[in-house]
C-alpha positions as CSV (number, residue, x, y, z in Angstrom):
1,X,14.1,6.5,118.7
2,X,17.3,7.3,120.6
3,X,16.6,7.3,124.6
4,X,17.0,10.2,126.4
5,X,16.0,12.1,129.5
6,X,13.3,14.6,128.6
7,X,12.7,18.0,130.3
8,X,10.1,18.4,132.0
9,X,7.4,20.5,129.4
10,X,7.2,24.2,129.3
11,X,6.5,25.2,126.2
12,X,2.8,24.6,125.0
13,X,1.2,25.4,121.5
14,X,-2.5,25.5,120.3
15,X,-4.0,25.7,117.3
16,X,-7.4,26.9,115.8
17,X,-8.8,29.1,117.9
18,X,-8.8,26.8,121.0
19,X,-11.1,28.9,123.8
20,X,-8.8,30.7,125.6
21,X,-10.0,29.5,129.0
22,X,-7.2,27.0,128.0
23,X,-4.6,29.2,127.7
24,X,-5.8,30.7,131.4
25,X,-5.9,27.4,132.8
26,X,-2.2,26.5,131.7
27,X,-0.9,29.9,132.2
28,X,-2.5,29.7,136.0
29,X,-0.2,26.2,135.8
30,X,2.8,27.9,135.3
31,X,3.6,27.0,131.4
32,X,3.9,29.1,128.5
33,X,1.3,28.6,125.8
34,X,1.1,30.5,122.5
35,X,-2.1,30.6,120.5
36,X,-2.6,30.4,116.5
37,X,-6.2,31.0,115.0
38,X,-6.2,28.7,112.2
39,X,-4.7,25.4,111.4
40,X,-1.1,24.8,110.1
41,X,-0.2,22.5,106.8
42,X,2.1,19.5,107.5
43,X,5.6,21.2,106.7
44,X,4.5,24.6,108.6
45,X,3.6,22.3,111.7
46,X,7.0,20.5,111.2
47,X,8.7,23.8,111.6
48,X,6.8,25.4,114.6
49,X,6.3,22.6,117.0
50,X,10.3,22.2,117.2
51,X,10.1,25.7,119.7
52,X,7.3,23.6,121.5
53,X,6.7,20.4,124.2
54,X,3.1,19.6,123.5
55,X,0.2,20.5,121.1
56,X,-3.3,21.3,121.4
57,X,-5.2,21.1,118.0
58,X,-9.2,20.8,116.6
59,X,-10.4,18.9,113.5
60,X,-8.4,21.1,110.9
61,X,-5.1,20.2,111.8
62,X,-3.7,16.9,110.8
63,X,-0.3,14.8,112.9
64,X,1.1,12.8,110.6
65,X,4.0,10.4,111.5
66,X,6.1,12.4,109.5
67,X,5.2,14.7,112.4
68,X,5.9,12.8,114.8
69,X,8.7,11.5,113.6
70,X,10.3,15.2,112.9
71,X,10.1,16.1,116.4
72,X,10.9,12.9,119.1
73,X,10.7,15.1,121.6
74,X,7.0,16.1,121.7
75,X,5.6,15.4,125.2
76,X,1.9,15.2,124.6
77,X,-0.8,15.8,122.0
78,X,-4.2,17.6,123.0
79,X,-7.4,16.6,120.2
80,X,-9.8,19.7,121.5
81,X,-12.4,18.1,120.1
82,X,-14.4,14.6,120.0
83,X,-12.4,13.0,116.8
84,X,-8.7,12.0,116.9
85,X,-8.5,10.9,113.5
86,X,-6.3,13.8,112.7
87,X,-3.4,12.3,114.6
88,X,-1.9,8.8,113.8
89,X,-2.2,7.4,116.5
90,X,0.2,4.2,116.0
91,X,3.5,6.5,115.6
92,X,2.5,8.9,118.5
93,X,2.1,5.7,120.7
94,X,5.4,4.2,119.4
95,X,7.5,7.6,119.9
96,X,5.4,7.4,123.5
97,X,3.3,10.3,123.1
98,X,0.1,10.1,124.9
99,X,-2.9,11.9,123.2
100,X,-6.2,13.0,124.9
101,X,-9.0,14.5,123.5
102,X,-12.4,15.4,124.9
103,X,-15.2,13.0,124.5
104,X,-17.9,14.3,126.5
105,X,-17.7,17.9,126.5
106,X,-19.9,19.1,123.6
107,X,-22.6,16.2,123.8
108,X,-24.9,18.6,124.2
109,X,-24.3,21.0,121.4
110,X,-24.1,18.7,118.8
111,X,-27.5,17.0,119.9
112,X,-29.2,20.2,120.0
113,X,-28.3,21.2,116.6
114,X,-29.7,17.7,115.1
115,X,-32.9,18.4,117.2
116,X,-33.0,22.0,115.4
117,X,-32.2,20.7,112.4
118,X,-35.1,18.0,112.4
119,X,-37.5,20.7,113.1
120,X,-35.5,23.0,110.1
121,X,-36.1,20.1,107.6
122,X,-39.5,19.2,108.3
123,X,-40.5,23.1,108.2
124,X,-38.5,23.8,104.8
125,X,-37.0,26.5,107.1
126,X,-33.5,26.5,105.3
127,X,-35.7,27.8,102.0
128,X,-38.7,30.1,103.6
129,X,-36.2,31.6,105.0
130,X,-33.7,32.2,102.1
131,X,-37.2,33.7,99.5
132,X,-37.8,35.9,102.4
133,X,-34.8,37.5,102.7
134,X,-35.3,37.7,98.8
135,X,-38.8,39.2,99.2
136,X,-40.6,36.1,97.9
137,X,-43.7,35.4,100.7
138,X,-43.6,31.8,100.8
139,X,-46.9,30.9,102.7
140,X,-47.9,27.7,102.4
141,X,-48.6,24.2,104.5
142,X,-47.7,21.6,101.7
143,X,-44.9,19.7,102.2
144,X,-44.4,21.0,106.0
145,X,-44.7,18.3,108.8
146,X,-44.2,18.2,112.5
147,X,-41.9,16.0,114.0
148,X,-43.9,14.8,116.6
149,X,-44.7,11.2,115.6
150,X,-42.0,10.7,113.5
151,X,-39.1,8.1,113.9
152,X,-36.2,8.8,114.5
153,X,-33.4,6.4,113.3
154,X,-30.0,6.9,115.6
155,X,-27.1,5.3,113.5
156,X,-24.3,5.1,116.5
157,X,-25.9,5.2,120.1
158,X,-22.7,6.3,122.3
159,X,-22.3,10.3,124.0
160,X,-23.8,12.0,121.3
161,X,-26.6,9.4,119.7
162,X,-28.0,9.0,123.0
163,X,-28.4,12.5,124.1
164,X,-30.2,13.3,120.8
165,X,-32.1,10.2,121.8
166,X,-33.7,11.6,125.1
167,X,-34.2,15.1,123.3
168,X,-36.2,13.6,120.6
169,X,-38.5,11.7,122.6
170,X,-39.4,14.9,124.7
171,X,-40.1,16.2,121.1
172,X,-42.6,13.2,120.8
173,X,-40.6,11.5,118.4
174,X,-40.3,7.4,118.1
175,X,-36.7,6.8,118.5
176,X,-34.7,3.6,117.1
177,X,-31.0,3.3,116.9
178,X,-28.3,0.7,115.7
179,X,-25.3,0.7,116.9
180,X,-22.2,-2.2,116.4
181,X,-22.2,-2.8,120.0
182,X,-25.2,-3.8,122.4
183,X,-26.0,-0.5,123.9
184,X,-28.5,0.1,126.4
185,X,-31.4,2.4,125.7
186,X,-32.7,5.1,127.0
187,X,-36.6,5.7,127.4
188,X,-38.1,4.3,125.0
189,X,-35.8,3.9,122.7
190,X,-35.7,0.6,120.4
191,X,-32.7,-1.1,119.1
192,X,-32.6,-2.1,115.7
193,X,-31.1,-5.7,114.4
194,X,-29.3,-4.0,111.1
195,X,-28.3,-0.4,110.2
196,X,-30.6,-1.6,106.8
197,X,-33.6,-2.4,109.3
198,X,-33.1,1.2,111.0
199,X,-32.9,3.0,106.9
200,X,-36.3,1.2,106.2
201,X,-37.9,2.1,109.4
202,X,-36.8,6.0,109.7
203,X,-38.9,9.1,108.9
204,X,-35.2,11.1,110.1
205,X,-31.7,9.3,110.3
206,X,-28.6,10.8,111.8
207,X,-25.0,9.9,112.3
208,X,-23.2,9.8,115.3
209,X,-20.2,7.3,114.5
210,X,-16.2,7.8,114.5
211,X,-14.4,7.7,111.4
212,X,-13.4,4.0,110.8
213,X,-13.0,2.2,107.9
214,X,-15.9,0.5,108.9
215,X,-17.7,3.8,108.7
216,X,-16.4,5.4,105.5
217,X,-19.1,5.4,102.8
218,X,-21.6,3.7,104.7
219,X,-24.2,6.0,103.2
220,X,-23.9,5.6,99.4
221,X,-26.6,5.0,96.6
222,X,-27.8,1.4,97.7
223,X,-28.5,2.6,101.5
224,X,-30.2,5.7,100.4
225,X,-32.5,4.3,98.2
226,X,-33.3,2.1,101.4
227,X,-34.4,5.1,103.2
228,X,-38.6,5.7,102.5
229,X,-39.4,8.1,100.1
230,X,-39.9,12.0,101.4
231,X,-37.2,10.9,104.9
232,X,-34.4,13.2,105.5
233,X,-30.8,12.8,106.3
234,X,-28.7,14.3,109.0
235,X,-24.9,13.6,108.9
236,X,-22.5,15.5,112.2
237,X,-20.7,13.0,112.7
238,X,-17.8,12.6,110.4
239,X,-17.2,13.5,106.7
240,X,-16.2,10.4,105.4
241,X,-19.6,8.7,106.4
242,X,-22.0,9.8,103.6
243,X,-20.9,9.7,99.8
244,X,-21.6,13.0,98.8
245,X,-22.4,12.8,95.2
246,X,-25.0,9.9,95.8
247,X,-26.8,12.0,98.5
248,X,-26.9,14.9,96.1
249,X,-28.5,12.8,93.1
250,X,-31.0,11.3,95.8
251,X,-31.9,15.0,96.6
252,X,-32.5,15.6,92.8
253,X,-34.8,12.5,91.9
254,X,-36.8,13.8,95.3
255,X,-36.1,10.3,97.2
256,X,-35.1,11.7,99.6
257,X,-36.6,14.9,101.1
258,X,-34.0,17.0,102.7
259,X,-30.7,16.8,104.6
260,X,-28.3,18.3,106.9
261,X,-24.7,18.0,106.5
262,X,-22.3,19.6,109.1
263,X,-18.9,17.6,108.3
264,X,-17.5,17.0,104.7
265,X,-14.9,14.5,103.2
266,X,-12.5,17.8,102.2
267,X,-12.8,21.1,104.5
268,X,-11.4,24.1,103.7
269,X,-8.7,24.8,106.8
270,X,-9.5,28.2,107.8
271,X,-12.5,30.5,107.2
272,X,-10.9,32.6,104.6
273,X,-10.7,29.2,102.1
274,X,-13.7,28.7,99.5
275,X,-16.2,26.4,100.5
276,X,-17.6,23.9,97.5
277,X,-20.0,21.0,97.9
278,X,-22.1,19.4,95.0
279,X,-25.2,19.9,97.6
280,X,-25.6,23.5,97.1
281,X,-28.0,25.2,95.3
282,X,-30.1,22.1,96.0
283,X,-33.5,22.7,97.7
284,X,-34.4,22.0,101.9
285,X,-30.5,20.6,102.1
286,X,-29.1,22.7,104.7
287,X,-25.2,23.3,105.0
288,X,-23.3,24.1,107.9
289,X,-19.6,24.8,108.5
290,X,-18.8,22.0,110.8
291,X,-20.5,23.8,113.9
292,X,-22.0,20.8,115.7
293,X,-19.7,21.9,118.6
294,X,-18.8,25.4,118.3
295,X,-20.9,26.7,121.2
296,X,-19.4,28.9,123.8
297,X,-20.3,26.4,126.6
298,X,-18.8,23.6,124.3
299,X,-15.7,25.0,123.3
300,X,-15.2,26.2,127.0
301,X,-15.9,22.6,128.7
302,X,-13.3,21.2,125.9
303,X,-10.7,23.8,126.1
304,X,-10.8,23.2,130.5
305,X,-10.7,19.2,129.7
306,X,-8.0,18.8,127.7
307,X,-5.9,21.3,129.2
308,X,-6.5,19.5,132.8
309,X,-5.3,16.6,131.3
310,X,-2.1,18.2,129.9
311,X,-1.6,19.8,133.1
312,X,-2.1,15.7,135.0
313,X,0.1,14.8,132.6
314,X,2.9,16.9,132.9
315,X,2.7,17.3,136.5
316,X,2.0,14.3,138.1
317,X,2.3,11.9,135.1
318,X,-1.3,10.8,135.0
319,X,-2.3,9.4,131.5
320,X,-6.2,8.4,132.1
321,X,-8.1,9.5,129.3
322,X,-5.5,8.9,126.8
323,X,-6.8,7.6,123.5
324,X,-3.4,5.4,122.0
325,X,-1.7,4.7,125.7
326,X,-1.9,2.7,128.8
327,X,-3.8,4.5,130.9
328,X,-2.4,5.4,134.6
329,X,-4.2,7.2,137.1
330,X,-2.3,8.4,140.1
331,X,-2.2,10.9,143.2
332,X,1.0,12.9,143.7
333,X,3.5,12.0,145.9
334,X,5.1,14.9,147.6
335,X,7.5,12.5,149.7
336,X,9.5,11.1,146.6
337,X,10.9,11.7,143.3
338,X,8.6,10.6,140.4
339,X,10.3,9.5,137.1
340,X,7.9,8.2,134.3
341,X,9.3,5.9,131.8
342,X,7.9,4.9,128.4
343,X,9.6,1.9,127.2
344,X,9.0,-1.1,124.5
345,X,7.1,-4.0,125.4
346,X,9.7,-6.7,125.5
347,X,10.5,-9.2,128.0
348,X,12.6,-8.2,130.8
349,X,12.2,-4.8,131.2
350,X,11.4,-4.3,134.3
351,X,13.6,-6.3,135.6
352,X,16.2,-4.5,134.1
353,X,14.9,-1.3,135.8
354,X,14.6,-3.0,139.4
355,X,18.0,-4.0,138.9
356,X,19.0,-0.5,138.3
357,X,16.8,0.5,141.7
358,X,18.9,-2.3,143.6
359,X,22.5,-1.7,142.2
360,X,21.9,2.1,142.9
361,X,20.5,1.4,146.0
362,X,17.2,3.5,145.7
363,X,14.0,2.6,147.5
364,X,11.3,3.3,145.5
365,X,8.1,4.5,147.4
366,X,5.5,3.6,144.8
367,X,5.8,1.3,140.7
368,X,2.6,1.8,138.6
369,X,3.3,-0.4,135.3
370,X,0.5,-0.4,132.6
371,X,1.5,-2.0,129.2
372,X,-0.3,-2.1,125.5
373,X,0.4,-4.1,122.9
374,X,3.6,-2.2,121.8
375,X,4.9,-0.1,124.9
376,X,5.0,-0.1,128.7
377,X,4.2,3.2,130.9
378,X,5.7,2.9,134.1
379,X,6.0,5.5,137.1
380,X,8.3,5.1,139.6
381,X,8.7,7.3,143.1
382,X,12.1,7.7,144.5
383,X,12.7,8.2,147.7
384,X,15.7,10.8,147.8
385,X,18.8,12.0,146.1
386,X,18.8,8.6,143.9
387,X,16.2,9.4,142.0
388,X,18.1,11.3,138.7
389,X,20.9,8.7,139.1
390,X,18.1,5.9,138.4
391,X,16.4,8.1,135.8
392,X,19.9,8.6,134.0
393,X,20.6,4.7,133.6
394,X,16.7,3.9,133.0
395,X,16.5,6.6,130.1
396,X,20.2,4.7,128.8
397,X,18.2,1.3,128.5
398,X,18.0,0.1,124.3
399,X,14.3,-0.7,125.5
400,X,14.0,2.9,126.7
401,X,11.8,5.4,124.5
402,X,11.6,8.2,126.9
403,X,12.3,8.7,130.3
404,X,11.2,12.1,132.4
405,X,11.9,13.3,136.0
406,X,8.2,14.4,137.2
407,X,9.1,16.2,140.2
């Protein structure tokens, strides 16, 4: 990780059909930003982002540290999406790369489509709905419920889990949640001791938890045959989280009644790939293509998020909101010269840098210092013509990983 002094970001690429009220918003902004439909394979991405500064991607689209590695000189990573699992996050921190993503903007999407989808399950709509288009007249009450009255078991209570939770309850449903941390409920909403307490309890369960190794295979044979007899299953949240091939034998033995599955432990990457899944064919289980936030009003609030924070970012070095770097949070100073500098965390550093200040006989305006565990993001203003001579010999430090002029 030689030090250098970056240019100031120009060049912007996004992948997967981001909404193009990005590309308006950055193109308003003055940068040039190219968009690709679909997502790109490691050694593709390797070889496009070198003509590019920073990247916007979805779900699809996976930053490897070889990725990072291949190209030091990526300013910033955009996640349009909730998840940031795609990127690895410890090498984009240590090659001082700041990622942000968009945690609030399709909330309510995704908890619409599980209040549908409740509705869907308890109706048998997936398969009326199939025979008719077949010409079979499927009239009947058995086996068809309302969901008012029914609990509602909430497995992660944070943006998402909690909106579904007010929803529900307007639907008359009971609503009970679990989630790791002590959240605080809304309504009426009762917190569970144990994820196994909330299975047992449930008429409907649905996941809204990141993908951790905490969560991977949480839902496998033993926690499904916890669930009562005739419940249903809804899994949005990530595809790690439910073990497929138990889910589909519980749907076979008729334990459990129906599910929903929106996110899957392999996807295909674009919408010309084959889709498989051991759950089709299977009766009331119905499967969607990763849609819980592919709404136009969803899509649009992410694409306008992320792409203010790129724009922050590169203009006024503001990195609130970042998921793997010290956040900093700052107005722009039109009276100085900004420099930002990302640097290890090792004793001394900053001394080092004021010593630079001193010997080059800068004033410096404004210091915002924010440290992790492994690096230190610090923004300096510069009052006058010092301010690239200070940015030269800061970016030469051994400490140094990169160092940008701002404005």
């Amino acid at each position: 990780m030689s030090a250098h002094i970056d240019q100031s970001p120009k060049n912007i690429l996004l992948l997967e059909g981001i909404h193009s009220i990005a590309k308006e918003q950055l193109d308003r902004a003055g940068f040039n930003v190219d968009l690709i439909s679909h997502a790109l394979a490691e050694d593709e991405l390797i070889e496009k982002i070198k003509d590019y500064d920073v990247v916007g991607i979805r779900s699809k689209t996976q930053i490897t540290e070889k990725v990072v590695k291949s190209y030091p000189q990526l300013s910033a990573i955009g996640c349009f999406c909730i998840g940031t699992n795609q990127v690895d996050l410890k090498s984009t921190n240590l090659y001082g790369v700041p990622v942000f993503n968009a945690p609030y903007s399709n909330t309510r999407s995704v908890a619409e489509l599980v209040i549908a989808e409740c509705v869907a399950l308890a109706r048998k709509l997936g398969d009326i709905n199939t025979n008719a288009h077949k010409g079979v007249w499927q009239k009947s009450a058995k086996g068809s419920f309302e969901i008012r009255g029914k609990t509602l078991g909430i497995v992660g209570y944070g943006h998402i889990g909690s909106q579904v939770s007010v929803l529900a309850e307007s639907m008359g449903m009971n609503v009970i949640y679990y989630d790791i941390i002590k959240k605080l409920p809304l309504g009426n909403a009762t917190p569970m001791n144990s994820f196994e307490e909330l299975l047992r309890a449930s008429d409907f369960v649905t996941f809204h938890v990141p993908a951790t190794n905490e969560t991977k295979d949480m839902v496998g044979k033993t926690q499904l045959d916890m669930m009562k007899k005739d419940s249903y299953l809804i899994n949005a949240s990530r595809g790690s989280v439910v073990v497929i091939e138990d889910l589909a034998q519980a749907l076979k033995s008729e334990h459990i009644a129906g599910a929903a599955i929106d996110v899957f432990p392999k996807e295909p990457k674009s919408n010309q790939e084959t889709f498989h899944s051991e759950l089709q064919e299977l009766s009331n289980v119905i499967l969607t293509p990763h849609i819980g936030g592919s709404t136009e009003e969803a899509q649009r609030a992410i694409g306008e998020e992320v792409a203010e924070s790129f724009i922050r970012f590169i203009q006024v070095g503001s990195t609130s909101g970042a998921v793997n770097f010290p956040n900093v949070e700052l107005p722009r100073n039109d009276s100085a010269r900004r420099i930002i500098n990302v640097h290890k965390n090792v004793p001394g550093v900053l001394s080092q840098i004021n010593g630079i200040v001193s010997k080059v006989g800068a004033n410096i305006e404004g210091q915002y210092l924010s440290t992790d565990q492994n690096i230190g993001y610090l923004v300096m203003d510069i009052k006058g013509a010092t301010a690239n001579e200070v940015a030269s010999q800061v970016g030469a430090l051994d400490s140094s990983i990169k160092t940008r002029m701002v404005y």
